[in-house]
C-alpha positions as CSV (number, residue, x, y, z in Angstrom):
1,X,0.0,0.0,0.0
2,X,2.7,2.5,0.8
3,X,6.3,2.3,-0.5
4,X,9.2,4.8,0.2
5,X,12.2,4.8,-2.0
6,X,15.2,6.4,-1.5
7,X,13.8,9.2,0.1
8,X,16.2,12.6,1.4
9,X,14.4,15.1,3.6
10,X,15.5,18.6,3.7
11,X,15.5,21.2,6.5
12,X,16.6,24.5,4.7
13,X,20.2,23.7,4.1
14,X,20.5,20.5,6.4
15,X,19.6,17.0,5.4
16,X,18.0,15.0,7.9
17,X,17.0,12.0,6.2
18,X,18.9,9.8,3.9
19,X,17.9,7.2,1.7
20,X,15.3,6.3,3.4
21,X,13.3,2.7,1.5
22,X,10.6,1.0,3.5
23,X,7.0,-0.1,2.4
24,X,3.8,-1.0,4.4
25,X,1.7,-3.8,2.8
26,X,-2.3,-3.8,2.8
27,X,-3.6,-5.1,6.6
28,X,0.4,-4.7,8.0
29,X,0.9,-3.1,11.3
30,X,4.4,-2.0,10.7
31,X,6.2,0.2,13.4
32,X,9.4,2.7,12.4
33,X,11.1,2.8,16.3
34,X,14.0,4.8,17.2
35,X,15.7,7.5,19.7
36,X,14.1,11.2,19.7
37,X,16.4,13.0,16.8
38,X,16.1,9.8,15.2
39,X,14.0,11.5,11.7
40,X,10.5,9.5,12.7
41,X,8.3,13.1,12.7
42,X,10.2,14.3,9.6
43,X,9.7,11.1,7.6
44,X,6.0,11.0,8.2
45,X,5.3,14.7,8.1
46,X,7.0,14.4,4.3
47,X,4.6,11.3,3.7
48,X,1.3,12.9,4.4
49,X,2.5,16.3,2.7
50,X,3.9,18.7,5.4
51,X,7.5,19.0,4.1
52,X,8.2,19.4,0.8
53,X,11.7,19.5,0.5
54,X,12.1,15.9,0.1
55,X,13.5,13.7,-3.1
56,X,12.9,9.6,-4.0
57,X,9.3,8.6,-4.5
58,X,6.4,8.1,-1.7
59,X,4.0,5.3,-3.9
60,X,0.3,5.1,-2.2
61,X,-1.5,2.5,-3.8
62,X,0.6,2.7,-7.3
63,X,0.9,6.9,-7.2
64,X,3.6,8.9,-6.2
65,X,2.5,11.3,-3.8
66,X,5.6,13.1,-3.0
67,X,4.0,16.5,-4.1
68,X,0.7,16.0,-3.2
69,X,-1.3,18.3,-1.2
70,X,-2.3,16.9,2.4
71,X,-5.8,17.5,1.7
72,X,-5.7,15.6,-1.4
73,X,-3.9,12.5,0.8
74,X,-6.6,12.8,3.1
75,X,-9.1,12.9,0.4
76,X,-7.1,9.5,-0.5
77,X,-7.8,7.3,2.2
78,X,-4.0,9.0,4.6
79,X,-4.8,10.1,8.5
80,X,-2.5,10.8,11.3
81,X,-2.5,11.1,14.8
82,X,0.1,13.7,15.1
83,X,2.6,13.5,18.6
84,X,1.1,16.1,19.9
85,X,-2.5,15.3,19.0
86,X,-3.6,18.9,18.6
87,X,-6.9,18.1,19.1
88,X,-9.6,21.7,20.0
89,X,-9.4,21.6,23.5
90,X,-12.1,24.4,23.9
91,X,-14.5,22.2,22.0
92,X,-16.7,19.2,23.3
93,X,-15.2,15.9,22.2
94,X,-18.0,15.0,19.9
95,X,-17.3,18.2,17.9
96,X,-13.7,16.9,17.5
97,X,-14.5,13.9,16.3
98,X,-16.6,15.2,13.9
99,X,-14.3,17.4,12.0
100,X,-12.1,14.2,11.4
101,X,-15.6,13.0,9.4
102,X,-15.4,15.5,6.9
103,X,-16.2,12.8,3.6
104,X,-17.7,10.4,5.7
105,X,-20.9,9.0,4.2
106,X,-21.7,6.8,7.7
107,X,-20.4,9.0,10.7
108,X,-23.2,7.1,13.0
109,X,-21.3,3.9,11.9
110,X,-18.0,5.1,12.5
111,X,-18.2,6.6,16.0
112,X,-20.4,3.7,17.1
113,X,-16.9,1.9,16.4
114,X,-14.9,4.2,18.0
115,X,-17.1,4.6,21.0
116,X,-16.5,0.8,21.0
117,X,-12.8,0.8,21.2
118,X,-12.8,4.0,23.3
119,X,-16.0,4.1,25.9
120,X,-14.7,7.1,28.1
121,X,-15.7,8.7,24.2
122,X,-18.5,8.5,24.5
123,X,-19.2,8.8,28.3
124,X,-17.1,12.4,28.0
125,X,-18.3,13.4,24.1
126,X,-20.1,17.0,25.5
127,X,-17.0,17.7,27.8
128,X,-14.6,20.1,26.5
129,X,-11.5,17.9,25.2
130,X,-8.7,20.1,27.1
131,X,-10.7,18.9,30.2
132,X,-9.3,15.1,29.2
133,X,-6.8,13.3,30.6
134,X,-3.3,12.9,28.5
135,X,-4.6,9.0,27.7
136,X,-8.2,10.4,27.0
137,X,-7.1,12.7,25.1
138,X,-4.8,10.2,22.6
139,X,-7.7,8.1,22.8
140,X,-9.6,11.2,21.0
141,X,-7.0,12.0,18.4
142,X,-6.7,8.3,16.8
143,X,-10.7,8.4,17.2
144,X,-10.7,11.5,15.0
145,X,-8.5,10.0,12.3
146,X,-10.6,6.6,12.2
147,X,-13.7,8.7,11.9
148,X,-12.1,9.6,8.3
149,X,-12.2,6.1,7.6
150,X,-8.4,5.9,6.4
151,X,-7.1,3.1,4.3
152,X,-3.4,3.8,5.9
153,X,-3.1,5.2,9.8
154,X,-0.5,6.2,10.8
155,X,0.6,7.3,14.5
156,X,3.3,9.2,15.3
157,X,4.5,8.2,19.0
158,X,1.4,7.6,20.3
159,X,2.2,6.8,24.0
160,X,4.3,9.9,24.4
161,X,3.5,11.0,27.8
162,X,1.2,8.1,28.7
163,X,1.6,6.2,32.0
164,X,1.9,2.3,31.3
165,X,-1.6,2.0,32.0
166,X,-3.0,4.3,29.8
167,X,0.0,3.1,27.3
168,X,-1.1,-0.5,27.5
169,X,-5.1,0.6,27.0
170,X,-3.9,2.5,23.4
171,X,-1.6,-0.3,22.6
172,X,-4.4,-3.0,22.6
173,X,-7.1,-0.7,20.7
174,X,-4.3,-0.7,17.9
175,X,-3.7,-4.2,18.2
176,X,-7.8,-4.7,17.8
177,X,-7.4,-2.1,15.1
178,X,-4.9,-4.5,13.0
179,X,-7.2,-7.8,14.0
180,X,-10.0,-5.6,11.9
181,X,-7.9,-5.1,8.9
182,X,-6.9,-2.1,9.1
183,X,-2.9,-0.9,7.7
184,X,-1.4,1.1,10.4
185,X,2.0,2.7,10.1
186,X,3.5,3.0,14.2
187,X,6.1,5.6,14.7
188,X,7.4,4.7,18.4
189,X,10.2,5.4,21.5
190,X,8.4,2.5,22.9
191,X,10.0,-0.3,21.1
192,X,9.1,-3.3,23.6
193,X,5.2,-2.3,22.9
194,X,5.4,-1.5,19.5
195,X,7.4,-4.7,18.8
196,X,4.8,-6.5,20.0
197,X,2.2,-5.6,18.5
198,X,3.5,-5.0,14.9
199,X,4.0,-7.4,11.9
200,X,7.7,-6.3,11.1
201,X,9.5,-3.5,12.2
202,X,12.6,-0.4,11.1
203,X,15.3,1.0,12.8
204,X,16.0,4.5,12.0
205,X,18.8,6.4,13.4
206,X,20.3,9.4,12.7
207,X,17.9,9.8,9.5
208,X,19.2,6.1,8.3
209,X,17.7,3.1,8.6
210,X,20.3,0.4,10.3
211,X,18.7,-2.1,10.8
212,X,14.7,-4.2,9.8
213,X,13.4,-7.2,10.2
214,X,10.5,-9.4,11.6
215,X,9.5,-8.0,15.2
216,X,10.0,-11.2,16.7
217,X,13.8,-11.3,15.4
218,X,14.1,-7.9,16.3
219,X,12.8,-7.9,19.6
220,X,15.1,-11.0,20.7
221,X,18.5,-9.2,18.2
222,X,21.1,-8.8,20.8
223,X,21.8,-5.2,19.5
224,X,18.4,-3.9,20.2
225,X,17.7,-5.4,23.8
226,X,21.1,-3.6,24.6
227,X,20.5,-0.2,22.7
228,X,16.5,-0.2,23.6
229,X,15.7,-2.9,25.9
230,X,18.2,-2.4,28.7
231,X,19.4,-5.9,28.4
């Protein structure tokens, strides 16, 4: 469904990524881990359209989207739940997950789904979403991108600032997410949890990738339970 080649990210002058190749099949929960600094944020901000100083080829579904207007990637089946989750906070929950429904033809459907994975929702929908919890309020963001219906998701360090609790609750809703079907691209610091849970995994450092593989053989590689796993 989604396949980067050879990509180099700009910022002004400075390159930050370099070469970068991956690809995300259809129904694939693949997860992109890596320090802070590591390029994660700049690699999917070029995917769904925020930087354009970028060369290689971004293919969605056959069509290189490198130069393609966010809008007209959301229009094509893209949604992200950025790391800071910018949700409204001065608007009521349900109002926030409307606005991610902009083209959808079944919104009843779709937050009956999402009230599903998420209850507190749906309990909290009239309260104003600054008034959430940092877990409720992650909880709302990825429930605003589903109610686009995307065809790729992508999350970009969703369990930033999460206790292990609340980190464990968004984990499995993901991991319910992929039983559905759905493609999910998993940015992530959390590497233990979003090994887990994902299909196959990439190491990026330094705006490279070093090192992918299966999750499993990643999560037992001797040279990522000592850089990540404190073994």
């Amino acid at each position: 469904m989604l396949t980067v080649s050879g990509l180099n990210v700009f910022h002004g002058n400075l390159q930050v990524v370099w070469d970068l190749s991956f690809h995300v099949n259809k129904g694939e929960l693949v997860t992109m881990i890596g320090p802070n600094g590591a390029g994660k944020t700049t690699t999917v901000e070029t995917i769904i359209g925020l930087n354009r100083k970028a060369t290689g080829s971004i293919m969605f579904d056959g069509e290189n989207i490198l130069t393609s207007h966010p809008y007209e990637l959301f229009s094509k089946g893209l949604a992200l739940v950025p790391e800071k989750r910018e949700i409204f906070p001065t608007m009521p929950v349900i109002e926030n997950l409307l606005l991610g429904g902009t083209r959808n033809t079944d919104k009843d459907k779709t937050l009956a789904h999402i009230y599903h994975l998420f209850p507190v929702l749906e309990e909290r929908q009239r309260q104003m979403a600054g008034t959430l919890s940092g877990g409720e309020q992650q909880m709302l963001a990825i429930g605003r991108a589903l109610m686009s219906e995307p065809r790729l998701l992508i999350l970009d360090e969703p369990s930033t600032g999460l206790s292990p609790l609340l980190t464990g609750q968004v984990f499995r809703s993901l991991e319910q997410l992929g039983r559905e079907g759905m493609t999910i691209l998993l940015l992530e610091q959390n590497v233990r949890n979003a090994l887990a849970m994902c299909n196959r995994g990439y190491v990026l450092e330094n705006g490279r990738i070093v090192q992918e593989g299966r999750s499993k053989e990643l999560l037992h590689d001797p040279r990522i339970q000592k850089s990540y796993l404190g073994f």
